[in-house]
C-alpha positions as CSV (number, residue, x, y, z in Angstrom):
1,X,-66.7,-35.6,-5.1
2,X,-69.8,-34.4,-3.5
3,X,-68.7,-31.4,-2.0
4,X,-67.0,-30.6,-5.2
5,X,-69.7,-31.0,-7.1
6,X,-71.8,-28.9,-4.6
7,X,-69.1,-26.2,-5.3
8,X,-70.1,-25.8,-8.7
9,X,-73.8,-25.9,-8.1
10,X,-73.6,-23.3,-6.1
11,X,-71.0,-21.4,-8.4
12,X,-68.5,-20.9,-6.2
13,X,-65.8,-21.5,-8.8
14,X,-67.5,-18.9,-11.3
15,X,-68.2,-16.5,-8.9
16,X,-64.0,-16.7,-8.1
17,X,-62.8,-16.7,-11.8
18,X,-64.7,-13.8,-12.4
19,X,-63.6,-11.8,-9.0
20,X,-60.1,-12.8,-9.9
21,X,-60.1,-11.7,-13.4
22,X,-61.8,-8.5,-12.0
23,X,-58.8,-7.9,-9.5
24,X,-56.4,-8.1,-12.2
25,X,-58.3,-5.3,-14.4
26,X,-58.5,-3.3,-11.0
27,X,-54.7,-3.6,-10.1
28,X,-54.1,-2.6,-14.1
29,X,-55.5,0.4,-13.6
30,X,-54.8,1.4,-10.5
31,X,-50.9,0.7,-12.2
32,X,-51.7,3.3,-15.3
33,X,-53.3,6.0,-13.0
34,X,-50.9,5.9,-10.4
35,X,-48.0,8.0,-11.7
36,X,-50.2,9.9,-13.9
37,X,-52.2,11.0,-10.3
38,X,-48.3,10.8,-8.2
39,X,-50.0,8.6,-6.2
40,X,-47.3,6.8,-2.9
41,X,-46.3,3.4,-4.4
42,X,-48.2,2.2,-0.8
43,X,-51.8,3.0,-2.4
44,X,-51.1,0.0,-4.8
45,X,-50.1,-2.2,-2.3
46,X,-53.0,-1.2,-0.1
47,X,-55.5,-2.0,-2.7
48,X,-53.4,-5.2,-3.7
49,X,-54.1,-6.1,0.2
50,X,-57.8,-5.5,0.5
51,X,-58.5,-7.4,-2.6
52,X,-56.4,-10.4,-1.5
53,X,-58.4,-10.2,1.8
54,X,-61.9,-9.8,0.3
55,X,-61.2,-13.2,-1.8
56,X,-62.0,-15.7,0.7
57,X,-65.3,-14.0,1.7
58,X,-66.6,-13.3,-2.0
59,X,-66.4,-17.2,-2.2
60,X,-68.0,-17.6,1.4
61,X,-70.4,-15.9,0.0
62,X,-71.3,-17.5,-3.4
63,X,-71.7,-21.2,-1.1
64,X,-73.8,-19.2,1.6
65,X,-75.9,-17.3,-0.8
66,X,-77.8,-18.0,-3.7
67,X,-79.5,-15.7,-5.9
68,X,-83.6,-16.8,-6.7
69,X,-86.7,-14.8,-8.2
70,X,-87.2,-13.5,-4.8
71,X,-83.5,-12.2,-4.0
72,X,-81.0,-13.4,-2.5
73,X,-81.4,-15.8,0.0
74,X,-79.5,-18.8,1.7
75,X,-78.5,-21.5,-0.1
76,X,-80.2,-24.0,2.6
77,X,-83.2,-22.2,2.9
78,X,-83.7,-22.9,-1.3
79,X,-85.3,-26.8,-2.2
80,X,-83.0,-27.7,-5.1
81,X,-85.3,-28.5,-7.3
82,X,-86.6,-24.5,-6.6
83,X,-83.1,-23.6,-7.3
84,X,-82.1,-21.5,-10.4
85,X,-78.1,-22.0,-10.0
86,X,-77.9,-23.4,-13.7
87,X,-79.4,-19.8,-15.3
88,X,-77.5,-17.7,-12.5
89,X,-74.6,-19.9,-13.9
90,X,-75.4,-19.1,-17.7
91,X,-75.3,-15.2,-16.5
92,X,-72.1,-15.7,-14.7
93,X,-70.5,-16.9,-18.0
94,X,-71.6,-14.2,-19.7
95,X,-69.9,-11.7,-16.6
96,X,-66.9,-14.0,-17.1
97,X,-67.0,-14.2,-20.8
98,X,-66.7,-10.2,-21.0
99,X,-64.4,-9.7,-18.3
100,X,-62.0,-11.7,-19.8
101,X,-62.5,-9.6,-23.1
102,X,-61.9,-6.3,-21.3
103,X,-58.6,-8.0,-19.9
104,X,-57.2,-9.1,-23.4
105,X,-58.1,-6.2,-24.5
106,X,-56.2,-4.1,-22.3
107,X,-53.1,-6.4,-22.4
108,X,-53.3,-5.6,-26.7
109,X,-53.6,-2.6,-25.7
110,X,-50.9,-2.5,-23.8
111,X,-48.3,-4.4,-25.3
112,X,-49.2,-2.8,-28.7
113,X,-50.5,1.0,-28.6
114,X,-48.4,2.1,-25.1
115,X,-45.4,0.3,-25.7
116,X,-44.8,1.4,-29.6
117,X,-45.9,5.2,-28.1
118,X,-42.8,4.5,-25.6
119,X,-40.5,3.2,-28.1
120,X,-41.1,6.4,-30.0
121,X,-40.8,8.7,-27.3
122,X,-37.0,9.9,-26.6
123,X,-36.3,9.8,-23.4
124,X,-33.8,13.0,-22.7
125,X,-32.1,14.3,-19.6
126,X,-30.4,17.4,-18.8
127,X,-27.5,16.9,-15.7
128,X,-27.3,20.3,-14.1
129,X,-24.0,20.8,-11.8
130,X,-24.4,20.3,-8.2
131,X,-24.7,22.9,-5.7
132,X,-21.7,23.1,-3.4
133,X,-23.1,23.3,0.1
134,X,-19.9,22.8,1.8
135,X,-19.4,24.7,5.2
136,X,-16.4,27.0,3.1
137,X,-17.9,27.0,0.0
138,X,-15.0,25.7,-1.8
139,X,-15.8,22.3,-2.9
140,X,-17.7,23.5,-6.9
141,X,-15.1,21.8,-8.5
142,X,-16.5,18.6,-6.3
143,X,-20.2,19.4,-7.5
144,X,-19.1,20.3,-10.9
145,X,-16.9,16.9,-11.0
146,X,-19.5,14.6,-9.9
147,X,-22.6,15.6,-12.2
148,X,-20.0,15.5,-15.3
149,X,-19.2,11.7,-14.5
150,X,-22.7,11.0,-13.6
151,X,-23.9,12.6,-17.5
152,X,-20.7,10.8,-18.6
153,X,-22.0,7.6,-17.3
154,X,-25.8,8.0,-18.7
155,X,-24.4,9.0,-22.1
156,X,-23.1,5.7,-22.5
157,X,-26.8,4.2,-21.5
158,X,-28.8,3.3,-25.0
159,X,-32.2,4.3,-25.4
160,X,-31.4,7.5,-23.5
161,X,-30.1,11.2,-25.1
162,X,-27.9,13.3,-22.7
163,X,-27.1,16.7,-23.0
164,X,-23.8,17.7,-23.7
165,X,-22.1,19.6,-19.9
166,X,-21.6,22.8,-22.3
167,X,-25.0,23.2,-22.6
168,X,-26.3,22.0,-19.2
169,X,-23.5,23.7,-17.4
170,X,-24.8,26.8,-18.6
171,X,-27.3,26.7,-16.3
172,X,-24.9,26.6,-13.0
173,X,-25.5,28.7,-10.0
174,X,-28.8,30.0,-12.3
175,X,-32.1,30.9,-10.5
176,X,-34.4,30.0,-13.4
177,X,-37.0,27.2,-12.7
178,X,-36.2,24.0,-13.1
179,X,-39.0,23.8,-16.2
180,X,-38.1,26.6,-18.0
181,X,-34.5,25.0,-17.8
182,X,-35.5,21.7,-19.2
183,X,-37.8,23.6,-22.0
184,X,-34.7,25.6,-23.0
185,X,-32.7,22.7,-23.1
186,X,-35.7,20.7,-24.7
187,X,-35.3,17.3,-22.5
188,X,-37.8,15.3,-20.4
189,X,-35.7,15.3,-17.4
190,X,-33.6,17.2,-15.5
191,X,-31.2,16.0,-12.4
192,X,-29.8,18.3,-10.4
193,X,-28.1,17.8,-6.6
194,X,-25.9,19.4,-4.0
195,X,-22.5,18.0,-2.6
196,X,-21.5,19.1,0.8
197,X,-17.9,17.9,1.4
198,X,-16.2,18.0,4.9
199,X,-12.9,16.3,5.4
200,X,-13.3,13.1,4.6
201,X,-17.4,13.2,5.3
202,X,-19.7,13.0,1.9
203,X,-23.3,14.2,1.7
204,X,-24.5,13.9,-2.2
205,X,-27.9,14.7,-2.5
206,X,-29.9,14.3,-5.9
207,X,-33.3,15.1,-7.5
208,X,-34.6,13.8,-10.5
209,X,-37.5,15.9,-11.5
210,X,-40.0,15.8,-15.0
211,X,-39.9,18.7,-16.9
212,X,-43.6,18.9,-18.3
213,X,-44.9,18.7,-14.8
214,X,-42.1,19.7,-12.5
215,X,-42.6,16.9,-10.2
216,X,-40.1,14.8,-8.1
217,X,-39.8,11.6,-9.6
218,X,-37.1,10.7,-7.4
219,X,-34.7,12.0,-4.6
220,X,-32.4,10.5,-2.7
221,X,-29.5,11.2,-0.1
222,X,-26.1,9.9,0.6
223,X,-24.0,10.0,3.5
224,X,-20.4,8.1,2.3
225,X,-16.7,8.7,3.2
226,X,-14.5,10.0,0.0
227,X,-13.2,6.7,0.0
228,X,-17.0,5.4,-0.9
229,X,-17.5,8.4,-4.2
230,X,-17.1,5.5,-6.7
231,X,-19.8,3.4,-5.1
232,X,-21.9,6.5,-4.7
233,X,-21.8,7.6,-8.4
234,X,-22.7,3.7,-9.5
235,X,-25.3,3.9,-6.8
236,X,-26.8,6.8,-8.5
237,X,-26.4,6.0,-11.9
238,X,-28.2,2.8,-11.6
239,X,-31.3,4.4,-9.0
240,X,-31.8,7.3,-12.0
241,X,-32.1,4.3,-14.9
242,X,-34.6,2.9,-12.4
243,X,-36.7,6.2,-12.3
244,X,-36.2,6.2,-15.8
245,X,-37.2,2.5,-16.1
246,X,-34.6,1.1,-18.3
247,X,-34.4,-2.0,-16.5
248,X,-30.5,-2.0,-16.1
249,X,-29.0,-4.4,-13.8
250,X,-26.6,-3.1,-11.4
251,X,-23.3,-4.9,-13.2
252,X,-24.6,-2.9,-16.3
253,X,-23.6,0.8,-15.3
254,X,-20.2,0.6,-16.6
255,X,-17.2,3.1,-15.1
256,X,-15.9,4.9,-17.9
257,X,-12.6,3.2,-19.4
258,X,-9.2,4.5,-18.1
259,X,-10.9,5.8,-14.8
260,X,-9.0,5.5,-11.8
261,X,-10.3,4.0,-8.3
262,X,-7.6,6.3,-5.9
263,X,-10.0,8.8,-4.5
264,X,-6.9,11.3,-3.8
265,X,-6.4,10.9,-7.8
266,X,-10.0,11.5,-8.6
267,X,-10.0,14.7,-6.8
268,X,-6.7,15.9,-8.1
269,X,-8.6,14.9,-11.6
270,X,-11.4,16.9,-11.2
271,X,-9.8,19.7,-9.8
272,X,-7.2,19.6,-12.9
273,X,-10.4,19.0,-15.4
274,X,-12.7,22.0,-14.1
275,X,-9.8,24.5,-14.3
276,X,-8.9,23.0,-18.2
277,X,-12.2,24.3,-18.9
278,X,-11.6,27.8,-17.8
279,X,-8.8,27.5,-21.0
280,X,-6.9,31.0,-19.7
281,X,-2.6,30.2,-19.4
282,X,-3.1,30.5,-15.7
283,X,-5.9,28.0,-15.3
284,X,-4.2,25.6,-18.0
285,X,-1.0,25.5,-15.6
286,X,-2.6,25.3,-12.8
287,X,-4.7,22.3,-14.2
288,X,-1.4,20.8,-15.5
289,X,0.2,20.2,-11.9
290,X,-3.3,18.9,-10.7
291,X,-3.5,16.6,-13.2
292,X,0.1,15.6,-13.2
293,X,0.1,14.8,-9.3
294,X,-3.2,12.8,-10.2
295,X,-0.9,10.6,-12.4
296,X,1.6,10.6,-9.6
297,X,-1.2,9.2,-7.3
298,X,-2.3,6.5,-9.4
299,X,0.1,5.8,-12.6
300,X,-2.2,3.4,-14.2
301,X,-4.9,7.0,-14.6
302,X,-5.1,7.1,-17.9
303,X,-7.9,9.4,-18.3
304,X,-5.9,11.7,-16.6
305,X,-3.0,11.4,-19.0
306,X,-5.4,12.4,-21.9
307,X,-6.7,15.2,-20.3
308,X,-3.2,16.7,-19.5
309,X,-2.1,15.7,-23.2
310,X,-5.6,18.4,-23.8
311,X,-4.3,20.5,-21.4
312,X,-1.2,20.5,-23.4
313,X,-2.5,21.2,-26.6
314,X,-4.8,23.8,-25.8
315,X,-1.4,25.8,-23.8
316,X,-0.1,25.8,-27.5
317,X,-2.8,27.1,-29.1
């Protein structure tokens, strides 16, 4: 009990409360500035680590030092009855006492003024069509087929508006800056990418970028097989509702309902799908056999069976 009671003589546990509530208030900070600033997610870690380190000698240094009318000096080198540890103790109260105001008062602040400013922002993205960067140059429909079931999959996300593809496909193979695109289209976020597609070899590569500041948010790139493109889509999905911090789990990005897992019968899809779109007899014909070899592929595809009953309809019309 002594050398516990010595500890509290000397402060030690004061000193400590107050560092530690002092660290918190630092790392808070340093958490709010960082993506304002685009600071590398290794400057908070770096500061997490030299504040972590620094605790041990901050209380080294409250038992080795005490402060007296003279300075600082060494705790042994002070006669106890000399010592003023009781009114440095009453100051360290009040240190205490008002950090641990600032901290509740950030945490209100937090919980109450940021969060109900971020439940009444909308948070809006525009999904551009990929760049085909295939060594023949053939492979849009690929591009054009993965960013529609990437927007199809964030359209089912709550708490998150996607543009419809007429609108953001507008904007394919256009040279306009990626700002003035998301201004025009008046969302927060744009993603775009490129697909380069060699035989069986998959390279999908996708930005996320902010639209009021044209910054990266995120970027990533993915080397599959065809066989992997379902995996890759998920993949993506979920890393953009990360960016976007919407807290899904991974179980939680959803494939749309009648979609097929054959990627032979994905491709036929998509191939059938994009030329649908171009709505001219030729095209819808053409579409028609894709999409009916698609059902050959997989006969359980019953996405594909609705879009050649579209196919169908828009031939009569």
């Amino acid at each position: 009990m002594k050398i516990f009671s010595e500890f509290k003589r000397r402060n030690v546990f004061k000193v400590a409360s107050v560092y530690l509530v002092t660290c918190w208030i630092i790392l808070q900070i340093v958490a709010v500035i960082s993506p304002a600033l685009h600071l590398p997610t290794l400057f908070s870690t770096i500061i997490t680590v030299i504040l972590v380190i620094a605790f041990p000698f901050v209380c080294i240094f409250a038992w080795a030092f005490e402060l007296t009318p003279e300075g600082l000096k060494r705790t042994h080198e002070v006669d106890i009855n000399e010592s003023i540890g009781k009114h440095t103790g009453n100051k360290i109260n009040y240190l205490l006492a008002i950090s641990l105001t600032f901290a509740l008062g950030f945490i209100f602040y937090q919980n109450w003024f940021i969060d109900s400013a971020d439940d009444s922002v909308e948070l809006s993205i525009a999904v551009l069509p990929f760049e085909d960067m295939s060594p023949d140059s053939s492979q849009s429909y690929f591009g054009d087929g993965i960013a529609e079931e990437i927007l199809n999959s964030l359209a089912r996300l709550n708490k998150l508006v996607v543009i419809a593809r007429t609108s953001s496909f507008n904007f394919k193979d256009s040279n306009s800056d990626i700002r003035e695109i998301g201004k025009k289209l008046n969302v927060n976020y744009v993603l775009e990418g490129s697909v380069r597609k060699d035989k069986n070899q998959l390279r999908i590569t996708a930005q996320l970028i902010e639209v009021s500041s044209g910054a990266h948010i995120w970027s990533q790139t993915y080397d599959r097989t065809l066989d992997s493109i379902f995996a890759v889509q998920d993949e993506l999905t979920y890393a953009i509702t990360q960016a976007l911090k919407l807290n899904l789990l991974p179980e939680q990005v959803e494939q749309e309902a009648g979609m097929t897992r054959d990627p032979k019968a994905y491709e036929l899809f998509i191939k059938g799908r994009e030329f649908s779109y171009q709505r001219s007899s030729e095209s819808l014909q053409q579409a028609a056999n894709f999409l009916k070899q698609a059902i050959k592929q997989d006969p359980q595809f019953h996405l594909a069976k609705a879009q050649l009953y579209m196919v169908f309809e828009l031939a009569l019309h």
